[in-house]
Residue frames relative to the residue before (quaternion, step in Angstrom):
aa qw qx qy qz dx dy dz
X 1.0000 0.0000 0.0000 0.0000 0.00 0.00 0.00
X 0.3067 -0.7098 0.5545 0.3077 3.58 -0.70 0.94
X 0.7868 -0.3152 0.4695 0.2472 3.37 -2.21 0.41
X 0.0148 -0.7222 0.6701 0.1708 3.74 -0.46 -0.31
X 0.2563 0.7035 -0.6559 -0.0961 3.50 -1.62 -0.41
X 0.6485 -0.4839 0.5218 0.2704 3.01 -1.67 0.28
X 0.0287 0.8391 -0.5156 -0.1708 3.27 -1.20 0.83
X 0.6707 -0.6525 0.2600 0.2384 3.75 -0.02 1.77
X 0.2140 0.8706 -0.4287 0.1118 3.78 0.11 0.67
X 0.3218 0.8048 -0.4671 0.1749 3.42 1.57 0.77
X 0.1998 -0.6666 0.7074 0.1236 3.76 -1.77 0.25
X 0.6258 -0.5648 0.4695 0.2624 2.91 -1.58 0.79
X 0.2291 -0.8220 0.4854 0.1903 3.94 -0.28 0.45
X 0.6166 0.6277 -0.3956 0.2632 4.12 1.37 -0.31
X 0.5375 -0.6231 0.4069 0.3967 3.37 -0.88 0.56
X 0.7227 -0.4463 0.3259 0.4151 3.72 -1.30 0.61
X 0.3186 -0.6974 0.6248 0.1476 3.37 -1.14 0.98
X 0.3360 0.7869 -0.3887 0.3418 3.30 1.59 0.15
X 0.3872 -0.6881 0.5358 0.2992 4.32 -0.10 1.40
X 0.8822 -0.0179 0.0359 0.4691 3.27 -1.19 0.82
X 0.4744 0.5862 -0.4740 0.4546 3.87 0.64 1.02
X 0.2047 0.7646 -0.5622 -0.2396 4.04 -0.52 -0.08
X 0.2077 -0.8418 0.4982 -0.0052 3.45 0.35 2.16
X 0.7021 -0.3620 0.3398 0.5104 4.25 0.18 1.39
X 0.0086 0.6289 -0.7672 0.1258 3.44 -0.34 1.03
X 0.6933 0.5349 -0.2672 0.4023 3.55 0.01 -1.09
X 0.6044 0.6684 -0.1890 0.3901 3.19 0.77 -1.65
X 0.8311 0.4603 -0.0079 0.3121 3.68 0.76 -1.86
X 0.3077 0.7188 -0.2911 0.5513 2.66 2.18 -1.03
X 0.8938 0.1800 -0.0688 0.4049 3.37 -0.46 -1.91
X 0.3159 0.6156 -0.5104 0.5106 3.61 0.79 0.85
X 0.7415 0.3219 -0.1771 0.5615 3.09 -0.15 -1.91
X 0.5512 0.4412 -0.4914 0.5100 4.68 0.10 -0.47
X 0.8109 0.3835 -0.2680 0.3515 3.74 0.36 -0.82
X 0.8123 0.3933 -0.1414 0.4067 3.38 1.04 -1.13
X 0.5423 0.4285 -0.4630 0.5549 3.62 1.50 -0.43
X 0.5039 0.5885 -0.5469 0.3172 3.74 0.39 0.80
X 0.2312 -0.8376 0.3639 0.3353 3.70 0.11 1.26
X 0.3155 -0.5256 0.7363 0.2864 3.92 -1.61 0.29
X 0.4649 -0.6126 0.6328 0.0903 3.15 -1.95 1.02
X 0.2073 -0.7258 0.6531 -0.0608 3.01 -1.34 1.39
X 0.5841 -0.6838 0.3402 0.2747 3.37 -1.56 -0.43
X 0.8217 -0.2902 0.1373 0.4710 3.94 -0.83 -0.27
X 0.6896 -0.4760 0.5014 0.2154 3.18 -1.55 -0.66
X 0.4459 0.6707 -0.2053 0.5561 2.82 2.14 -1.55
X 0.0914 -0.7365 0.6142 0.2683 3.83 -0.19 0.39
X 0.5701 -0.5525 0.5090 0.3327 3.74 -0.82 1.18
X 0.4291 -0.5975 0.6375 0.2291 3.87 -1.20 1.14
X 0.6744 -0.3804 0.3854 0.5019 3.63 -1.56 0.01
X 0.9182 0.2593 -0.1051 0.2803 3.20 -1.63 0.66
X 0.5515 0.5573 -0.2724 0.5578 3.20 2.04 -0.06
X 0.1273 0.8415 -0.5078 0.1336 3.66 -1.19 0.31
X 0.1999 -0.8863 0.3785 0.1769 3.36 -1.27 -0.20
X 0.0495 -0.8704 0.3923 0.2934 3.58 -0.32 -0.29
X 0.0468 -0.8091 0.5755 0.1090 3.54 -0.95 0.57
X 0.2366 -0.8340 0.4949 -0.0592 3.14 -1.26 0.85
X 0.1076 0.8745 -0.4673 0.0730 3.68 0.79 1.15
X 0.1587 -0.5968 0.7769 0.1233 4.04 -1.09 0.89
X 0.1139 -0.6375 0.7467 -0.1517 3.59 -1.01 1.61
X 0.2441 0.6622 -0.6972 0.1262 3.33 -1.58 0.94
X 0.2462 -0.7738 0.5701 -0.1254 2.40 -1.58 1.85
X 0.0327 -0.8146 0.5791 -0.0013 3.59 -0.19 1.16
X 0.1614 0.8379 -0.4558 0.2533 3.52 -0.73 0.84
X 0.4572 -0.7714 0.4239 -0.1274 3.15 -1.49 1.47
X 0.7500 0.3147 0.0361 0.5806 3.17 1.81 -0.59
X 0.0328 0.7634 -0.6451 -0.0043 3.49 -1.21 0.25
X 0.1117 -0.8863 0.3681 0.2577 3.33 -1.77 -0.19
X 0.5852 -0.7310 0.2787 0.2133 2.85 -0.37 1.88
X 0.9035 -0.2966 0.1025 0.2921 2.93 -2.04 0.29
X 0.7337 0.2419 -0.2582 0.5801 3.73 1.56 -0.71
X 0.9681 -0.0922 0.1811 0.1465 3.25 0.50 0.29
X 0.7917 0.4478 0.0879 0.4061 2.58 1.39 -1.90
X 0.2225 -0.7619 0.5618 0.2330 3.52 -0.31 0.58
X 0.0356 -0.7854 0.5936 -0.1718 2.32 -1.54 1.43
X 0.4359 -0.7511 0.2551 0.4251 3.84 -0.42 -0.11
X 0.5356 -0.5827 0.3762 0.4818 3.74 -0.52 0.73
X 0.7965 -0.4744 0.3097 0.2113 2.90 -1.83 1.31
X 0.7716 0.2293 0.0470 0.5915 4.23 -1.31 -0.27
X 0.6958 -0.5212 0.3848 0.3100 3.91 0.67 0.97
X 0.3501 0.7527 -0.5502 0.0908 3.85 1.39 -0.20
X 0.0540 0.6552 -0.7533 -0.0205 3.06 -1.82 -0.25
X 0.3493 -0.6987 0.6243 -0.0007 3.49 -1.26 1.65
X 0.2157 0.5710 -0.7918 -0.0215 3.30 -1.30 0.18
X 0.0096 0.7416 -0.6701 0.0302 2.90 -1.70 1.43
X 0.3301 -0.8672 0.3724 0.0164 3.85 -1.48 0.78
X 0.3148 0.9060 -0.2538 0.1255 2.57 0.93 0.40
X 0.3985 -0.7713 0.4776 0.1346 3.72 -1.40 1.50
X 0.0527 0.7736 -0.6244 -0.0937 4.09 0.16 0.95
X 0.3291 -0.6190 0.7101 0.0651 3.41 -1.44 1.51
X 0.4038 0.7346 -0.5452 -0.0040 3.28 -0.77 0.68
X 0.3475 -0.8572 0.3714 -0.0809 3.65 -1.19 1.09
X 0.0582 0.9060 -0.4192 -0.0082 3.63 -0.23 0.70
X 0.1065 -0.8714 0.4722 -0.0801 3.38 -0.59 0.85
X 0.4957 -0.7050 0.4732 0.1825 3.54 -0.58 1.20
X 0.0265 0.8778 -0.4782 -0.0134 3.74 -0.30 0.99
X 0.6398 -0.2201 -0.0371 0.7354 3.84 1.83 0.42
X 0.6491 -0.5925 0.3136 0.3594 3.27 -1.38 -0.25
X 0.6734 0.4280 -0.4059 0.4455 2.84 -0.91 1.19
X 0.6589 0.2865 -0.0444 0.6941 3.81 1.38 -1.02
X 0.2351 0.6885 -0.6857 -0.0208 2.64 -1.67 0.97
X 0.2907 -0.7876 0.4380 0.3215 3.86 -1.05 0.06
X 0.1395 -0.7474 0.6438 0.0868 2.95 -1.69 0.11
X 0.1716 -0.7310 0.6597 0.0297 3.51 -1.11 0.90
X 0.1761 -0.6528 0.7183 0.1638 3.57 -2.01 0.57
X 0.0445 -0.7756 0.6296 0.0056 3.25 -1.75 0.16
X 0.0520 0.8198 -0.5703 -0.0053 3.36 -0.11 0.93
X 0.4452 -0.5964 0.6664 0.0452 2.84 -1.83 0.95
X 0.0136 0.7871 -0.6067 -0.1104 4.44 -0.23 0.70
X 0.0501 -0.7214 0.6693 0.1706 3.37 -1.29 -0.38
X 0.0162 0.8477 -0.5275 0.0531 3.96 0.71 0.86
X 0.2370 -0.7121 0.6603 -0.0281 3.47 -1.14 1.11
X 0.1774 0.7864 -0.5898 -0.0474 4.18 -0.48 0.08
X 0.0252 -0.7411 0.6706 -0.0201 3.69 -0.91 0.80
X 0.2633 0.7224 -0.6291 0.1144 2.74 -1.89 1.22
X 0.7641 -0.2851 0.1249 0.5650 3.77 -0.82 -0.01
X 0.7949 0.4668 -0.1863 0.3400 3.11 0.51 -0.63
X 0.6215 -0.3999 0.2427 0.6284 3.93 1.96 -0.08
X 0.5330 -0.6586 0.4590 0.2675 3.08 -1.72 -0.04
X 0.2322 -0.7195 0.6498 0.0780 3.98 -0.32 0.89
X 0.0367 -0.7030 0.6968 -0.1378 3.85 -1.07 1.15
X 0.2002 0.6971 -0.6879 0.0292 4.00 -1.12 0.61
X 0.3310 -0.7168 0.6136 0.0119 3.44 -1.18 0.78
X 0.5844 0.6843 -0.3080 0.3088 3.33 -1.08 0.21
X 0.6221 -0.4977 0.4443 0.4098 3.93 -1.46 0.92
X 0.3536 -0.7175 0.5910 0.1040 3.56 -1.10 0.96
X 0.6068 -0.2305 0.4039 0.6446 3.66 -1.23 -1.39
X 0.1566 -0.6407 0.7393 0.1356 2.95 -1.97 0.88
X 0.5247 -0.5491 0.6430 0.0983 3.64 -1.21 0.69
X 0.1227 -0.8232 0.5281 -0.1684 3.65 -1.20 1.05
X 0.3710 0.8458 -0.3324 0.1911 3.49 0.59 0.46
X 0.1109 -0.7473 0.6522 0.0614 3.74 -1.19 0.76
X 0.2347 -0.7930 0.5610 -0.0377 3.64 -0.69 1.15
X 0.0908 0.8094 -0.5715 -0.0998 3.91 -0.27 0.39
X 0.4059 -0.5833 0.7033 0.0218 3.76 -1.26 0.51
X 0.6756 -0.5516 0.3914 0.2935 3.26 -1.81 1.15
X 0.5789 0.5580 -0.4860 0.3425 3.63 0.77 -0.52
X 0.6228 0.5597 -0.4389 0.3261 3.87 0.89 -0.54
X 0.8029 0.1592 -0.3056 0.4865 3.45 1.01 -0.52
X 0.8191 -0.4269 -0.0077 0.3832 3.39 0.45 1.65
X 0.5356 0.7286 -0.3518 0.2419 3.37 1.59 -0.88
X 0.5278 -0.6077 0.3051 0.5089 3.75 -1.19 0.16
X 0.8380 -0.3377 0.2638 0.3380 3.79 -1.71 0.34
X 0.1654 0.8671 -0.4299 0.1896 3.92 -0.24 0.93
X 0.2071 -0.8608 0.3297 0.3279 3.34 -0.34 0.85
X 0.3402 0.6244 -0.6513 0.2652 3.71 -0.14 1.36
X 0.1258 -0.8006 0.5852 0.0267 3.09 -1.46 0.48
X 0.0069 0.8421 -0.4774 -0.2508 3.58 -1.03 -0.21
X 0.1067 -0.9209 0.3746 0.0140 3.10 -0.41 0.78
X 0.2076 -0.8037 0.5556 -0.0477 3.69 -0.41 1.20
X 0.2247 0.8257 -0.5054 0.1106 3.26 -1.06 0.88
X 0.3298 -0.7302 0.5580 0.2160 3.87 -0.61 0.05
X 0.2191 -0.6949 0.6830 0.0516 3.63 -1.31 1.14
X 0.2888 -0.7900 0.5353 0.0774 3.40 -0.54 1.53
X 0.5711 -0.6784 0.4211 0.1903 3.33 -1.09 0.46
X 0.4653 0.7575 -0.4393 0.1293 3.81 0.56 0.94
X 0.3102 0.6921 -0.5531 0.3448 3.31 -0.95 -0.48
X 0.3026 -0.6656 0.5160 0.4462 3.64 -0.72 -1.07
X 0.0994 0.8097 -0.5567 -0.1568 3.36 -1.60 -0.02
X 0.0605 -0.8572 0.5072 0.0651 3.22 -0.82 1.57
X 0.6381 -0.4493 0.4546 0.4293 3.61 -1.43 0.49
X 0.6948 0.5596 -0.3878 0.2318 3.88 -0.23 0.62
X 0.3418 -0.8594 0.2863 0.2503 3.41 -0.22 0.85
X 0.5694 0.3424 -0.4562 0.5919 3.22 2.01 0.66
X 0.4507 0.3403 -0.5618 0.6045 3.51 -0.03 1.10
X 0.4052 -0.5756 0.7091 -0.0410 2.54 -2.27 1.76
X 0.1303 -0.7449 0.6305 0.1749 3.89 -0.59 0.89
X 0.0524 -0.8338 0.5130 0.1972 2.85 -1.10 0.55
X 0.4008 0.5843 -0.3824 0.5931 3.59 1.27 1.55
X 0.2841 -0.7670 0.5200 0.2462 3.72 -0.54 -0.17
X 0.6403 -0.7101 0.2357 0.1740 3.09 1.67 0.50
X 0.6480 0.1516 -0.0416 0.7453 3.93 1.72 0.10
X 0.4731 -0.8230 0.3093 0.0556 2.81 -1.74 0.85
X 0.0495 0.9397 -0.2391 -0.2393 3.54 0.43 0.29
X 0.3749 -0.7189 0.4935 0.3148 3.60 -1.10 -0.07
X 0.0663 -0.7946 0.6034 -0.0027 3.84 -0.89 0.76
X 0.2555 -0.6734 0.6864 -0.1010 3.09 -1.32 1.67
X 0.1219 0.8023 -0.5591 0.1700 4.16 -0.26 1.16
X 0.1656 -0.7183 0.6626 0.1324 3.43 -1.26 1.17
X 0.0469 0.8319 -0.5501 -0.0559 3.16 -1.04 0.89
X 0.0665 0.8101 -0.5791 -0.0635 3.75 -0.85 0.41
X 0.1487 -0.8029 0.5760 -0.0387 3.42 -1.58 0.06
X 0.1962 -0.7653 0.6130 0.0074 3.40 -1.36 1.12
X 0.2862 -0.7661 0.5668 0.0998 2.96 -1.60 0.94
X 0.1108 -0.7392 0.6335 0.1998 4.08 -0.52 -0.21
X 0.1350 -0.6853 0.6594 -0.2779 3.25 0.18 1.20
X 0.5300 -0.2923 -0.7703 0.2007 1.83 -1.43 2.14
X 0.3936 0.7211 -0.4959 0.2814 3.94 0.71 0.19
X 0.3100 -0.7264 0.4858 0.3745 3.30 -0.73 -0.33
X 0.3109 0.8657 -0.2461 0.3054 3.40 0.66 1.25
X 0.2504 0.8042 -0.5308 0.0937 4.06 0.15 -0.05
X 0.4966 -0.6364 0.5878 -0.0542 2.84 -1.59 0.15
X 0.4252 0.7483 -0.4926 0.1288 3.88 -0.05 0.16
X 0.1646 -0.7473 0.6409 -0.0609 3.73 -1.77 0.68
X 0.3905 0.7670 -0.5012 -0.0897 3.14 -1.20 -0.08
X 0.4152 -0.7948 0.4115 0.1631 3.95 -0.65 0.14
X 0.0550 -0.8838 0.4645 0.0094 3.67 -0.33 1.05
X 0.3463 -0.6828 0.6277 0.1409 3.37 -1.16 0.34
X 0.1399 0.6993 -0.6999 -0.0400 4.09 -0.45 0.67
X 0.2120 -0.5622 0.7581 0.2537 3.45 -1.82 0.71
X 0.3960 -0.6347 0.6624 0.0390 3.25 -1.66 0.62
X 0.1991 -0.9155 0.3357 0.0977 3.12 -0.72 1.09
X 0.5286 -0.6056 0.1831 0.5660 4.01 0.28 -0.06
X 0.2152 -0.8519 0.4382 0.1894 3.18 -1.26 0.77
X 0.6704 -0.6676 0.1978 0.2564 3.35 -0.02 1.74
X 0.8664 0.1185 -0.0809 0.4783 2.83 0.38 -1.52
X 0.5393 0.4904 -0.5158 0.4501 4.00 0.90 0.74
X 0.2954 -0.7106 0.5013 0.3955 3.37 1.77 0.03
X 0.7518 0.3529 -0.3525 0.4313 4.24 -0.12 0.89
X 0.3295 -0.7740 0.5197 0.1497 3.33 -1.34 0.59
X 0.4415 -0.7015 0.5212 0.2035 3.36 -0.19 1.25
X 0.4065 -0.8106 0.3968 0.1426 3.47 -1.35 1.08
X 0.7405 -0.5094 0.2803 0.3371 3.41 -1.20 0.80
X 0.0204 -0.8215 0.5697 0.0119 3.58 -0.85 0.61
X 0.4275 -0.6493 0.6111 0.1492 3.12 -1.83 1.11
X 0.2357 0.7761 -0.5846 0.0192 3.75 -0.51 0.30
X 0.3880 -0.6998 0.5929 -0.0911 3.06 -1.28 1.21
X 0.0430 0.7893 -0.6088 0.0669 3.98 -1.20 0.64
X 0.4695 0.6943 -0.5261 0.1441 3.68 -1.11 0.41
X 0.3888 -0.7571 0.5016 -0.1550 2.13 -1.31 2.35
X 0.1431 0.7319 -0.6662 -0.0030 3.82 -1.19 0.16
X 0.0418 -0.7341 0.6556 -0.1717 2.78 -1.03 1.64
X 0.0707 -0.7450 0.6590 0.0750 4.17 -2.12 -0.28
X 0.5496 -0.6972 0.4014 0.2253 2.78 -1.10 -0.89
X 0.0771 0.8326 -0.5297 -0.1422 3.77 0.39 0.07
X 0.7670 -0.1791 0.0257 0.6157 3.76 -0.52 1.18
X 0.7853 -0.3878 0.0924 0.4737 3.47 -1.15 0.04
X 0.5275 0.5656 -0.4566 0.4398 4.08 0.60 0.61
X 0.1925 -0.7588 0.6222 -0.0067 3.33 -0.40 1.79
X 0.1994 -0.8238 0.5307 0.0059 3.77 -0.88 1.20
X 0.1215 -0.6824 0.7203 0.0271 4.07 -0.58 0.20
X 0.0681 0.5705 -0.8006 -0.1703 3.40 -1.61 0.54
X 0.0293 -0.6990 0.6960 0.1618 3.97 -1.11 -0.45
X 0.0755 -0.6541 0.7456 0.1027 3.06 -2.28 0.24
X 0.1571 0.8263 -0.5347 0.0820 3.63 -0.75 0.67
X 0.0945 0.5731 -0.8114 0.0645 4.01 -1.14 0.44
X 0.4322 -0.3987 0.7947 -0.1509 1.63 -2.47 0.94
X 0.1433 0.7497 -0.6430 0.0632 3.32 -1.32 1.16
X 0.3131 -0.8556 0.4101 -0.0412 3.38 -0.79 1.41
X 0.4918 -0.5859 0.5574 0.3228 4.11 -1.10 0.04
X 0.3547 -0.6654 0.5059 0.4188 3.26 -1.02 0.23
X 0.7975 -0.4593 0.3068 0.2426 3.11 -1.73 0.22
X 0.0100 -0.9396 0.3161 0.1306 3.91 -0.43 0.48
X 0.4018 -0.7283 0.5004 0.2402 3.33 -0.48 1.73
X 0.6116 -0.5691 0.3555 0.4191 2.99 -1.81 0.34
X 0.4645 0.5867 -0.4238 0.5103 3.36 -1.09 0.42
X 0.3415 -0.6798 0.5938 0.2619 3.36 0.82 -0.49
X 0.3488 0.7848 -0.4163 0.2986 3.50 0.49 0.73
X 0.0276 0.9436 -0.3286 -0.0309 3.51 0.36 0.80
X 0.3278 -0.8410 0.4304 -0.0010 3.64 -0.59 1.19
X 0.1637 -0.8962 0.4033 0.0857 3.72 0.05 1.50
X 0.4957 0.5630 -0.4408 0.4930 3.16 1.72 0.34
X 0.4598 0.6963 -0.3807 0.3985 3.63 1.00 -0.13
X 0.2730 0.8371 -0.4153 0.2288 3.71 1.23 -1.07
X 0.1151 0.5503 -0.8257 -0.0460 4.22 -0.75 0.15
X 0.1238 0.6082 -0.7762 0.1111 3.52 -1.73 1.31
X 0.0792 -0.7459 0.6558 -0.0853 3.76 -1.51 1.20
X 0.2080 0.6146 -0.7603 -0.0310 3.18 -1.41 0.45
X 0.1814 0.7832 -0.5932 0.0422 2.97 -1.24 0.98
X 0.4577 -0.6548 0.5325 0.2796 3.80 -1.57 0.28
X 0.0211 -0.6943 0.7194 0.0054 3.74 -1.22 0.62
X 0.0952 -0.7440 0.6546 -0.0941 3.40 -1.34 1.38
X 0.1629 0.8675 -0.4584 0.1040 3.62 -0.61 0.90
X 0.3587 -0.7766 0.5149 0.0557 3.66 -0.77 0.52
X 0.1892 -0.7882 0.5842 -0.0409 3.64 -0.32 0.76
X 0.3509 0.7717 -0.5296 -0.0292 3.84 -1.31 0.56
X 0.7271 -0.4739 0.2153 0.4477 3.63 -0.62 0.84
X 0.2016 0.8447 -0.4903 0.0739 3.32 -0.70 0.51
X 0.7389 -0.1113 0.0441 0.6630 3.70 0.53 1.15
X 0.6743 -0.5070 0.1474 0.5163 3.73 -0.73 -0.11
X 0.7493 0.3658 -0.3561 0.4219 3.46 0.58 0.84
X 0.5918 -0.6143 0.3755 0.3624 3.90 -0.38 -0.76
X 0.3495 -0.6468 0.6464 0.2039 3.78 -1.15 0.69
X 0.1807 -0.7472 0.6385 -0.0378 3.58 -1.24 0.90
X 0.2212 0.7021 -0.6769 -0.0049 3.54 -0.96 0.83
X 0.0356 -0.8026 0.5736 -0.1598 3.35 -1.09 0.81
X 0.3141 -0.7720 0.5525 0.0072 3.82 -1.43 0.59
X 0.1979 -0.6848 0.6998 -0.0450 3.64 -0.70 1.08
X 0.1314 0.7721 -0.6203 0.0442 3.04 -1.16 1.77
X 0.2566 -0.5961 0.6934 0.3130 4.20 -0.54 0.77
X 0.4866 -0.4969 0.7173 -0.0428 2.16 -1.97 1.28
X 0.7166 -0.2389 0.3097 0.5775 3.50 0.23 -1.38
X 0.0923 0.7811 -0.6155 0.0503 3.69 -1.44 0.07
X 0.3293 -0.6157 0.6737 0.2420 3.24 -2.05 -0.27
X 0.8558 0.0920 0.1111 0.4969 3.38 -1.29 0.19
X 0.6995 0.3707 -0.3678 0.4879 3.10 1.03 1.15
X 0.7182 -0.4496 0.3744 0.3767 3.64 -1.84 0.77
X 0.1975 -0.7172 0.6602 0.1034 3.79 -1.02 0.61
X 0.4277 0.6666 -0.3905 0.4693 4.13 -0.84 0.27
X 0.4506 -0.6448 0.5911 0.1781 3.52 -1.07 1.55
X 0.1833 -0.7988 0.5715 -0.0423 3.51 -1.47 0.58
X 0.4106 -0.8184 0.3983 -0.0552 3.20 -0.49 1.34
X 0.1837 0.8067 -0.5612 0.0217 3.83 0.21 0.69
X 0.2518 -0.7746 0.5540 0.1721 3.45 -1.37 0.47
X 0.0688 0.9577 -0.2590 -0.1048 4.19 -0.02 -0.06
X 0.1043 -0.8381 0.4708 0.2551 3.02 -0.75 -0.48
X 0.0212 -0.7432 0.6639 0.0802 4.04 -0.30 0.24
X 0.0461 0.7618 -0.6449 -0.0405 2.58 -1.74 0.72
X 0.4169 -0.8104 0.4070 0.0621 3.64 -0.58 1.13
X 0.1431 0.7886 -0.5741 -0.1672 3.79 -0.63 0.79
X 0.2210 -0.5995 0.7034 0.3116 3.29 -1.85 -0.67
X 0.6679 -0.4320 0.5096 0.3281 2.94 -1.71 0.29
């Protein structure tokens, strides 16, 4: 059974601290409700040549609340309320020994209501890029650690209005992640973790560069007859944002801890997934339980 994890895809959600600017407040909010929802990925095991996987999760987050700048949950502003939908494609493929890649793609559909009407955007978001190598590349014997490096491109769209939903965050980043894992074989049992570092890059047109972030994950999961289970915990702690000038803003902060529980069972040549995402606490982020639905599927050469 392969490893799973979570791959981290949150945004800040406050409106521009930018004097006399109104830079998509609204807009970011429902980004960061849609995108700090994580998409499932694969193992530690780097995938041999010609192996791989695909997974396919439809996640939807419907929600009243968030937690602002200190902390506190509270309920979004003008009566809001988000519902968001969203389809991460993501894939991995073995490319020699020791390396292998893997790519995401999400697909959103974001809805936002409040006093004031209803704001809807559709459409292909950020996609993720990544290549990960393992001890087998530099000859050593089979182990589950990995590193893995990769770059979140900048798509989707984002525009400077606060009645327009982006559905990008508008800059590019780069992510560097250790990851390892343990099995207990002959149980059905394991064990896996790991800890990243993303640099953020400037976003042009909000004129600021969103701060660096530490995020962290670790998951233990089995099987009990033919019902494969996962529990997880992960956060994520961040810099504040910087204006030009080099001006920096500690109400800006994005902080998360949350829990994710899920359940897995054969289903044609691959598996069905259903599962829940719960914050715990945060900053400058979306609050609200999350629903994901899936499927993976697993080859070999």
């Amino acid at each position: 059974m392969a490893f799973r994890l979570l791959q981290p895809s949150v945004v800040s959600w406050p409106p521009s601290p930018i004097p006399g600017r109104r830079v998509g407040g609204l807009g970011i909010l429902l980004v960061g409700l849609l995108l700090c929802v994580p998409s499932e990925g694969g193992a530690q095991w780097i995938s041999s040549p010609g192996d791989g996987w695909l997974d396919v999760s439809l996640i939807y987050h419907d929600t009243d609340q968030v937690f602002d700048e200190t902390g506190e949950r509270r309920t979004i502003f003008a009566q809001g309320r988000a519902v968001a939908l969203s389809l991460f494609f993501v894939g991995n493929m073995g490319i020699w020994d020791g390396v292998d890649l893997w790519a995401e793609v999400p697909v959103h559909r974001i809805r936002f209501d409040d006093a004031g009407g209803q704001r809807t955007s559709m459409g292909v978001g950020d996609s993720r890029l990544f290549v990960r190598v393992g001890p087998e590349l530099v000859g050593l014997p089979p182990f589950p650690l990995a590193l893995r490096g990769g770059v979140k491109m900048a798509g989707g769209s984002f525009d400077i209005d606060a009645e327009v939903i982006p559905l990008g965050e508008g800059q590019r980043d780069l992510e560097l992640i250790l990851e390892a894992g343990r099995s207990f074989h002959p149980r059905s049992l394991w064990t896996m973790g790991w800890v990243g570092h993303r640099w953020r890059e400037e976003n042009v047109a909000a004129n600021r560069t969103p701060g660096n972030e530490w995020f962290w994950w670790w998951s233990i999961g089995g099987e009990l007859g033919p019902v494969g289970w996962e529990g997880s915990v992960e956060g994520l702690r961040g810099d504040p944002w910087v204006l030009e000038g080099g001006l920096r803003l500690p109400s800006t902060r994005r902080q998360l801890d949350q829990i994710l529980a899920q359940v897995n069972h054969p289903l044609g040549p691959g598996h069905g997934q259903l599962g829940v995402r719960v914050p715990l606490s945060g900053q400058n982020l979306p609050a609200g339980l999350a629903i994901t639905l899936g499927y993976f599927l697993q080859w070999q050469r």
